[in-house]
C-alpha positions in Angstrom: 84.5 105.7 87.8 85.1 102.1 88.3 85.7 100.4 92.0 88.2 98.4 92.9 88.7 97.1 96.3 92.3 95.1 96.7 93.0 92.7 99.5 96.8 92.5 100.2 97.5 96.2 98.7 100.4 96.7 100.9 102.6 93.9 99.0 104.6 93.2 95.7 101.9 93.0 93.2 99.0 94.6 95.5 101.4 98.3 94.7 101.7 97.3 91.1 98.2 97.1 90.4 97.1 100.1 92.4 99.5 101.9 90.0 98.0 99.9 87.0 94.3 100.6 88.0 94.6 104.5 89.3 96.3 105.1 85.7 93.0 103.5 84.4 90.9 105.6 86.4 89.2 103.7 89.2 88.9 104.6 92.1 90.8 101.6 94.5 90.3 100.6 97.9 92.7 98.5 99.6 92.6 96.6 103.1 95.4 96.5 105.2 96.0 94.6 108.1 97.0 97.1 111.6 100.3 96.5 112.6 102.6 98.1 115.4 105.4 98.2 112.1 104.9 100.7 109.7 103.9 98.0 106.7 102.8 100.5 104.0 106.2 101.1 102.3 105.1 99.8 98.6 102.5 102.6 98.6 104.4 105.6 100.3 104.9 107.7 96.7 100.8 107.0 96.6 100.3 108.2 100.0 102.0 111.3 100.0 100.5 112.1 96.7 97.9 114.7 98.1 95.7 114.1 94.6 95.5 110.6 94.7 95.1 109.8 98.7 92.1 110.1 100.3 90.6 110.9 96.4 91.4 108.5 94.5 93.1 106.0 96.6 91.2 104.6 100.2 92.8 102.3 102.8 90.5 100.6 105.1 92.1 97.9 108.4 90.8 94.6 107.9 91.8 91.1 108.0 91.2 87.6 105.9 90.3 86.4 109.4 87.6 88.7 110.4 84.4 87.8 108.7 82.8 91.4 109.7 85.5 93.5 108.5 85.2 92.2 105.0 81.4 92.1 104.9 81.4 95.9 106.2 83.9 96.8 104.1 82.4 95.5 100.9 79.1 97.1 101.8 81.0 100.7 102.4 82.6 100.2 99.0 80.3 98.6 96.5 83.3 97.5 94.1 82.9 96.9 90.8 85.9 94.5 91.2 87.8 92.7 94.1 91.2 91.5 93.8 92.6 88.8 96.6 95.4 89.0 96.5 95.9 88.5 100.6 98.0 85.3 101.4 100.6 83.9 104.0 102.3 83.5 100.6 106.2 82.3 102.4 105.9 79.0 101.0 108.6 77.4 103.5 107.3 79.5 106.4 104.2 77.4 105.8 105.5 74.2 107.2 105.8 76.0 110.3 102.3 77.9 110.8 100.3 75.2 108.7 97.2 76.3 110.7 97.8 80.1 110.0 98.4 79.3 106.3 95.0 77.9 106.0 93.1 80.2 108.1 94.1 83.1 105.8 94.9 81.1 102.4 91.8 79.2 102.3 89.2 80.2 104.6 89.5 83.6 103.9 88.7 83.4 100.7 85.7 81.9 101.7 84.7 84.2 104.3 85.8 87.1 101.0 82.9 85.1 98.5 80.8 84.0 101.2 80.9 88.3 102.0 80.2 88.7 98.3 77.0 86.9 98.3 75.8 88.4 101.5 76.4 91.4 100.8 74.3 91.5 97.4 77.2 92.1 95.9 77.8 88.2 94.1 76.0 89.4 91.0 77.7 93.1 90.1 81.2 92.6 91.7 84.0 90.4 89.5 86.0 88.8 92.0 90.0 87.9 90.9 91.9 85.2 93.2 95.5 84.9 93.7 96.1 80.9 93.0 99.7 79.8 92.3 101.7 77.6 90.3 102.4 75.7 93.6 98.8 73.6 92.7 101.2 71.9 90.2 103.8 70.5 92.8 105.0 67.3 91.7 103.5 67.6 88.1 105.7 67.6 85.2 106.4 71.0 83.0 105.1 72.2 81.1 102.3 72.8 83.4 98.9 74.6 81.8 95.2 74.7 83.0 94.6 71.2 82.1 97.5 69.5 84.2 96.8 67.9 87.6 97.6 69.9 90.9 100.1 67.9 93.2 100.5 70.4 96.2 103.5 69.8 98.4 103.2 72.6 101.0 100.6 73.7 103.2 100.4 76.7 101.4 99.9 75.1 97.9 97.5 72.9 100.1 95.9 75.9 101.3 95.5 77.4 97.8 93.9 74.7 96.5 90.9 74.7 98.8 90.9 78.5 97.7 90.9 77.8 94.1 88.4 75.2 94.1 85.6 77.3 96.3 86.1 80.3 93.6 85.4 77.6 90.7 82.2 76.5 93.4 81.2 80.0 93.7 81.1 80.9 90.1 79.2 77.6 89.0 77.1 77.9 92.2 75.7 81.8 93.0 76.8 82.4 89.0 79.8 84.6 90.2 82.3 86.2 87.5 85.1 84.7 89.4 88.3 84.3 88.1 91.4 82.6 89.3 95.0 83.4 87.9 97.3 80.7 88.0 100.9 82.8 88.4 104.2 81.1 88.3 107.3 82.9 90.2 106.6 86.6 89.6 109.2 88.3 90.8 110.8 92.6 91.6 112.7 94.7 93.4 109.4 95.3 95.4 109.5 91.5 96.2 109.7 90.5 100.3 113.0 90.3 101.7 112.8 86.5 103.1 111.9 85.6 98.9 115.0 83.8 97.4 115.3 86.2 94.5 114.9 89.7 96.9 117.9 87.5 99.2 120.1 87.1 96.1 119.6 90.5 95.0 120.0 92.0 98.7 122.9 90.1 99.5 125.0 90.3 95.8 125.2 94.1 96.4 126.4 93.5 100.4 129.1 91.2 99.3 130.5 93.7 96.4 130.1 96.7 98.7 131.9 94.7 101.6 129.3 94.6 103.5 128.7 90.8 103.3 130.9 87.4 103.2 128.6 84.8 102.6 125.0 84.4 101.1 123.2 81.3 102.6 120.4 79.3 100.3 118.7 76.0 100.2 117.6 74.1 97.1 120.0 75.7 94.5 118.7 72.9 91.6 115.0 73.8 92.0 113.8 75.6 88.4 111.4 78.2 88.3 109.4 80.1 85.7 110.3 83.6 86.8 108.3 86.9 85.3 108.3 90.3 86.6 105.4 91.1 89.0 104.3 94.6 86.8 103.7 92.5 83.8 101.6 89.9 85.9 99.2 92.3 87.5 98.1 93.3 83.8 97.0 89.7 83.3 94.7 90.0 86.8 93.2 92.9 85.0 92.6 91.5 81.8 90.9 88.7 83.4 88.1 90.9 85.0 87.1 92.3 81.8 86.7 89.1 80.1 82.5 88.8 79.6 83.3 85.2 80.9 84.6 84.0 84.0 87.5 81.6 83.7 91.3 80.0 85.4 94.6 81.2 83.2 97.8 80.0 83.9 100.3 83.3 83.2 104.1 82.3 82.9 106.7 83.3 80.5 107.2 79.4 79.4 110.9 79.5 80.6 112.4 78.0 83.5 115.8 79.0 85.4 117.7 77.1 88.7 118.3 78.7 91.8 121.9 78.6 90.0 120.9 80.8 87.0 119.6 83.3 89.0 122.9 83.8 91.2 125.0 83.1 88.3 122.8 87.0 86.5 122.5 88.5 89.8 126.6 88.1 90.6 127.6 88.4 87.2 126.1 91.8 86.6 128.2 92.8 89.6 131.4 91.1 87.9 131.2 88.4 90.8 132.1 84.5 91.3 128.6 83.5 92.9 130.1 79.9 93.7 133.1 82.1 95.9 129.9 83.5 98.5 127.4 80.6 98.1 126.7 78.1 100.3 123.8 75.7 100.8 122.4 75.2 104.5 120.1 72.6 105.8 118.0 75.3 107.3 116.5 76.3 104.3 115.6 73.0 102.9 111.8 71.9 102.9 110.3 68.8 104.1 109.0 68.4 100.6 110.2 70.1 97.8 108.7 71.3 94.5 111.6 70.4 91.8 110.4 72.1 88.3 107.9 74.5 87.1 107.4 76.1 83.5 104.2 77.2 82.6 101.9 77.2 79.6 100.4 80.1 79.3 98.9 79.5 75.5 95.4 79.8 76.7 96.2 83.2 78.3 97.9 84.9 75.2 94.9 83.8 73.2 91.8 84.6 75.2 93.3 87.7 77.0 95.9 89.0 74.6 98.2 88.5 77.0 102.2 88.3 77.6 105.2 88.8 79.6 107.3 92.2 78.4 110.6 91.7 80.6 112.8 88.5 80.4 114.6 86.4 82.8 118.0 88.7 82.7 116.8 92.0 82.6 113.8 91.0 86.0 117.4 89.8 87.5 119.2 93.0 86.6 116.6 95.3 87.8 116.5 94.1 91.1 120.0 94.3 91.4 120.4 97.6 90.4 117.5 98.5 92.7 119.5 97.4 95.3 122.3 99.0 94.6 120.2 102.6 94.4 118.5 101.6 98.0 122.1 100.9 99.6 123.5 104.0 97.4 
């Protein structure tokens, strides 16, 4: 059986590809970070699963920041494959823990490689990185693996530093490292402080009475939005490639802030623009204005591609919402 070991397990698309690598038969490790707040809520249906837990499924506390943790956990595991997928991902929350950011974004991938090649495990291990479509920043779309990275956060900052040590590590200790570029990849598992999750959350509180108004920032900023089950296939794909390489993974589409309420309030047979309105609060000291991906190189090499469109990733979370208030 095949090991995986998965940094950031407890969020979005750490659940999704537990689900997508248990069904595959591996056996998958996950770090999670101890917290006085039960954090775990992705994996409950895993973890109460008394033939997966503790058999196939292993949970071990560690932290990007603590170098000993990952070097003793990699040396308890022996994976076949690592997945980072770890991050202070919140990209406006960045601007105000810039330090944090690239203490867990940056150098933690560094202390994860550097933990690799310590270990002995740089040559057998394939290592997958979490890098974002936030490198492109100011770039024009379509943006693809050829376009120059513009950062305009601390995180995208931060992820840059990350993506350019895995591309050191693989041309320097011959690593198979891999890094997936992944625009906006969104579900009803998505964190509640994420603009989509708040549209979602708060639609279904306004038409069960519950809410008045629904507070935003940017509304004009365009997005390429996917759904987070089909992205973790492409992070899996990429680790059985025979070479190392970066993919950019998008759906080549791009919605507004404005398209997204406008689905998410329609399917409820609201007026978004009666509930909606724009605070200062929310707006960055630099914004990111457009991004649409080109993921060509992705479809060709990996076989790759997104399976649920724009409306239907909006409609799902909705509904979700309205079966979690239900």
């Amino acid at each position: 059986m095949k090991k995986a070991l998965i940094t950031g397990i407890t969020g979005q698309d750490g659940s999704y590809l537990t689900e997508l690598l248990l069904g595959k038969g591996y056996l998958v490790h996950g770090i999670v970070r101890r917290s006085s707040s039960f954090n775990r809520s992705r994996l409950e249906h895993l973890i109460q699963n008394k033939e997966i837990y503790g058999t196939t499924l292993f949970l071990h506390y560690g932290d990007m920041t603590d170098s000993s943790a990952l070097n003793r956990i990699i040396e308890k595991t022996e994976p076949d494959e690592v997945y980072n997928l770890a991050a202070q991902s919140h990209v406006g929350i960045s601007f105000k823990v810039p330090e944090y950011t690239c203490d867990v974004d940056a150098i933690g991938v560094v202390r994860l490689l550097d933990a690799l090649r310590e270990t002995g495990m740089a040559g057998s291990s394939r290592f997958y990185q979490a890098s974002t479509s936030e490198l492109f920043g100011s770039s024009p779309p379509p943006q693809n693996e050829s376009t120059c990275f513009k950062p305009r956060s601390p995180y995208a900052a931060a992820k840059l530093c990350a993506h350019w040590m895995v591309v050191n590590y693989r041309e320097g200790y011959n690593m198979h490292a891999s890094s997936g570029i992944l625009f906006n990849h969104e579900s009803p598992r998505r964190g509640e402080n994420f603009v989509s999750r708040k549209i979602a959350i708060e639609a279904v509180r306004i038409k069960k009475g519950l809410s008045k108004k629904l507070s935003l920032g940017n509304l004009d900023a365009k997005r390429d939005w996917g759904h987070a089950r089909d992205y973790v296939k492409a992070m899996y794909l990429m680790l059985q490639q025979s070479t190392p390489d970066d993919y950019v993974i998008a759906t080549g589409k791009m919605h507004s802030v404005r398209d997204f309420l406008e689905e998410a309030f329609s399917h409820l047979q609201l007026d978004w623009h009666d509930y909606v309105v724009t605070d200062p609060r929310y707006m960055r000291p630099t914004e990111v204005d457009a991004l649409r991906g080109d993921s060509a190189k992705a479809r060709k090499v990996l076989g790759w591609k997104p399976e649920t469109d724009f409306a239907s990733l909006v409609r799902e979370m909705v509904e979700a919402e309205l079966a979690r208030l239900n």
